[in-house]
Every structure is written in structure tokens, then in C-alpha cells.
N, C-alpha and C positions, 0 to 999 in steps of 0.2 A: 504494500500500500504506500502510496504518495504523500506528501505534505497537501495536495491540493485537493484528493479524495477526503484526505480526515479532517480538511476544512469544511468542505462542501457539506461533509456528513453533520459535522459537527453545528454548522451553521442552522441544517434544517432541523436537527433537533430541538437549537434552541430556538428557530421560529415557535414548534409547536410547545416548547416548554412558554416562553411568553403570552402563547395567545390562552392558554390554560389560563394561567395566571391572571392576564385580562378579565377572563371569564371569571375567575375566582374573587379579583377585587372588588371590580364594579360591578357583578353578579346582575349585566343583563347585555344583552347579545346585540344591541346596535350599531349598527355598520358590521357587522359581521356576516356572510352567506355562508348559509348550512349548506346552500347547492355546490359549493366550490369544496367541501370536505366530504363529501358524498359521493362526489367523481372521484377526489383522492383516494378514499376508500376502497372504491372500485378498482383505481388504479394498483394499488400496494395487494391486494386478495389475488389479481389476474397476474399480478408481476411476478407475486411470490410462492405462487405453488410448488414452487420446487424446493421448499422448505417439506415436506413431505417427502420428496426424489431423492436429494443433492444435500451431502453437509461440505460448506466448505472453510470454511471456522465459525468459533463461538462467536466473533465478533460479530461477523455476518449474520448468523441467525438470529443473534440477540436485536441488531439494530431493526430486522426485517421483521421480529413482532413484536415491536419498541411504536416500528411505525403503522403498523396496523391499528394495533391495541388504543396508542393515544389518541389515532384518527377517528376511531369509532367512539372513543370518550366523548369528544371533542362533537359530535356530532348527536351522540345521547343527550352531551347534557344543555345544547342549544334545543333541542326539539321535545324532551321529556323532565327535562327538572326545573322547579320552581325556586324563585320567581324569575330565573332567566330567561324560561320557556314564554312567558307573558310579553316578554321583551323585544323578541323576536318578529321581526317586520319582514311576514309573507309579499306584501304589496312591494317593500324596494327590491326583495330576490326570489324577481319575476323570469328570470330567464328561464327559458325552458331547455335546461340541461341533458335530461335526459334525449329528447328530443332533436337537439339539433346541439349536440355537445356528444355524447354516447351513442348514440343509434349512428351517425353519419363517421365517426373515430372506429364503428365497428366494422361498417360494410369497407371502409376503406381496406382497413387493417385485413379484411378474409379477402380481399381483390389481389393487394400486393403480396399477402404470402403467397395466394395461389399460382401468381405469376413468377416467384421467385422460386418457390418450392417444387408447383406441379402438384399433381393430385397425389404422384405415388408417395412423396415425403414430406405430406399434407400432414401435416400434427396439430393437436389442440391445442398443448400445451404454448407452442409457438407463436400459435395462431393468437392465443391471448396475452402474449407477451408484446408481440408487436401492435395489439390495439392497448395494451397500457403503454406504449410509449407513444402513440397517438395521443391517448387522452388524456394524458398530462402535460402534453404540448399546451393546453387550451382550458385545464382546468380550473387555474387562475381567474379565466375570463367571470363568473357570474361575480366575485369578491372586487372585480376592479368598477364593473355597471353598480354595483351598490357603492362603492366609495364617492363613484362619480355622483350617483344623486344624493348622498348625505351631505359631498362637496370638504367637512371639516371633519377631520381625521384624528380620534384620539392617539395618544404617543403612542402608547401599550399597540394598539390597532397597526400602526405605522411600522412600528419595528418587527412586529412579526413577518408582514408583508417584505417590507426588505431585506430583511435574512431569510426568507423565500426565494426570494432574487437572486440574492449575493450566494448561496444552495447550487442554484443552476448552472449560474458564472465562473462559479468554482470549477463546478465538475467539466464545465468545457474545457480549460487550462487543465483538466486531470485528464481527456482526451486527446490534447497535443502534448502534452507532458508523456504520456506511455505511446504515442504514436511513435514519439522519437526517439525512448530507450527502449522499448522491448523489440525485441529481432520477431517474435511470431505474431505480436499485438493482431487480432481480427477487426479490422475497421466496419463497422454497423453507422452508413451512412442515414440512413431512416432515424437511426438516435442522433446523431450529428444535426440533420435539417430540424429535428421537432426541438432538440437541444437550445438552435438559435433564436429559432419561434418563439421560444418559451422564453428566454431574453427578451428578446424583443419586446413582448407584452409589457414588459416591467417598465422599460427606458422611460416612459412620460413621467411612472410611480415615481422613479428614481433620481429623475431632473428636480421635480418640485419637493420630493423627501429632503434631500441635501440642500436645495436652495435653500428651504423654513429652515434647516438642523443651521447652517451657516449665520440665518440673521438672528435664530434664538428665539422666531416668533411661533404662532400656531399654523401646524400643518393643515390647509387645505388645498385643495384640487380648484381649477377654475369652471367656471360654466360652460357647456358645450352652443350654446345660445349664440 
């Protein structure tokens, strides 16, 4: 393992240890989307099945039901515990995820295996591997539509988000970092392209997060108006 992998890992940890805590202080769920840890959820169940197959250290397994485990926390206790669950604003995280976030990540994902693989080295397994790394490209997307109509950003909210970010940025730099020293490294361009994607989403978060963190003021987003 790299310096850039056990940033990356360690970064998305601490997003989800923050937004816990969030949750834990202010003990209610505004500006937060349950839709955006529901695909994650999705994502880490379909990614990780090979925790069943495949041991390949403890660390590994540990982080892989580290991030299950919290994700689904994370998502119980916005939708079923009190008084967070009262807090919780159906009306801002309107996006229809499932819908045009999962169903369209899925048909993608069985297209380009089929096309890569062929029917006869057609696997499930893979096959859900490759639409979890679709739809984590994109799963961000319904938590950035709500920030943008709440427009003011608590800190706790804000830092989880960009150690989300700085999670993905990392692990890029962990894929030209092992591109250039491993002799066998397997390059997986499909995680490479959703890799940038998924940067990319951040870049506006990340302009106006450092701008407010630079002048010391209150973080918000501007109107799309």
C-alpha cells in the first residue's frame, strides 16, 4: 500500500466519521441527502462481495465492513431515529436516484461488460463490480442538488463533503503513483474515466469551500438564478 491509498482511505473515513458526528450534534438531518448514502450503500454491498470469495488482509476487510456498516448507520439513522428522522426534508432530496442514478449506472454497467467480457466470461460478480464503479461516479450528485437549494452550508456538512473529494483525488494520485512503480499494475480505465467524473463533481464544492475557509466567513453556495 501507498502513502496516497492510506490517505485517500483514511480521508473517506473521516468524511463518514464527521458526518456521524454532525448527525450526533445537531441531531437533525438538514442539508443532508439520504439519497446520496443509499447509492453508496449500494455501491460498497455490489463492490464488496468478495469479502465472502477473496481474503486479502485484515486491513482490507476491516475497512470494507467499516464502510458498509457506517453507511447503512448513516442512513438508518436519517430515515428511522428520532428527532433526526422529523428533520429530514423529503421535498429538497427530490432527485430520483434510483431512477435515473441506478437503473441507467446498471444497464450501462451489463452493456460494457458484455462487450468486454462476451457472454462466455459473462460473471455476476463483475458485472456488479463494474456498475459500482459507475454509480459512485454520480452518487454524490443528489447531496450537491440539496446543498445547492439550502445554498448555506453548515461547517460539520462542508467538511464531510470535502474529505469526500479530497477521498477520490487521493486515490487518483494512488493510480499514477502504482501505474509507474508496479511492473504488472492492471490499468481499469472504466475506474480511471468514473475516477475523474467523480472529481469533477466536487470542483465548484471545492472553489467556494476554500474560498469561505480563506476569508473565515460562512460557507455558502451561490444561486443558480
Amino acid at each position: 500500500m501507498n502513502i496516497f491509498r492510506l490517505c485517500g482511505d483514511m480521508s473517506h473515513l473521516f468524511s463518514i466519521i464527521v458526518l456521524l458526528l454532525r448527525l450526533r450534534v445537531a441531531r437533525n438531518a438538514q442539508g443532508i441527502s439520504v439519497r446520496t448514502h443509499e447509492l453508496f450503500l449500494v455501491v460498497f454491498i455490489t463492490r464488496y462481495l468478495d469479502l465472502f470469495t477473496n481474503f486479502y488482509s485484515l486491513y482490507n476487510s476491516v475497512m470494507k465492513i467499516v464502510y458498509i456498516g457506517s453507511t447503512a448507520m448513516i442512513v438508518y439513522t436519517i430515515k428511522y431515529q428520532e428527532p433526526i428522522k422529523s428533520t429530514y426534508d423529503k421535498s429538497q432530496d427530490a432527485f430520483l436516484h434510483w431512477k435515473f442514478g441506478a437503473a441507467p449506472c446498471f444497464a450501462l454497467a451489463f452493456v460494457t461488460h458484455l462487450i468486454g467480457s462476451g457472454i462466455k466470461d459473462f460473471t455476476l460478480m463483475e458485472l456488479l463490480w463494474t456498475f459500482s464503479i459507475y454509480l459512485e461516479a454520480i452518487a454524490i450528485l443528489p447531496q450537491l442538488i440539496v446543498l445547492q437549494r439550502y445554498r448555506e452550508v453548515e461547517n460539520l456538512t462542508g467538511n464531510y463533503i470535502f474529505f469526500m473529494g479530497a477521498y477520490r483525488g487521493l486515490y487518483i494520485l494512488n493510480w499514477i503513483y502504482r501505474a509507474n512503480t508496479e511492473k504488472n499494475y492492471r490499468h481499469h480505465w472504466i475506474v480511471y474515466i468514473c475516477g475523474v467524473i467523480q472529481t469533477l463533481l466536487y470542483a465548484d464544492f471545492f472553489y467556494y469551500y476554500l474560498k469561505s475557509k480563506s476569508k473565515g466567513g460562512k460557507f455558502s453556495l451561490p444561486t443558480t438564478g
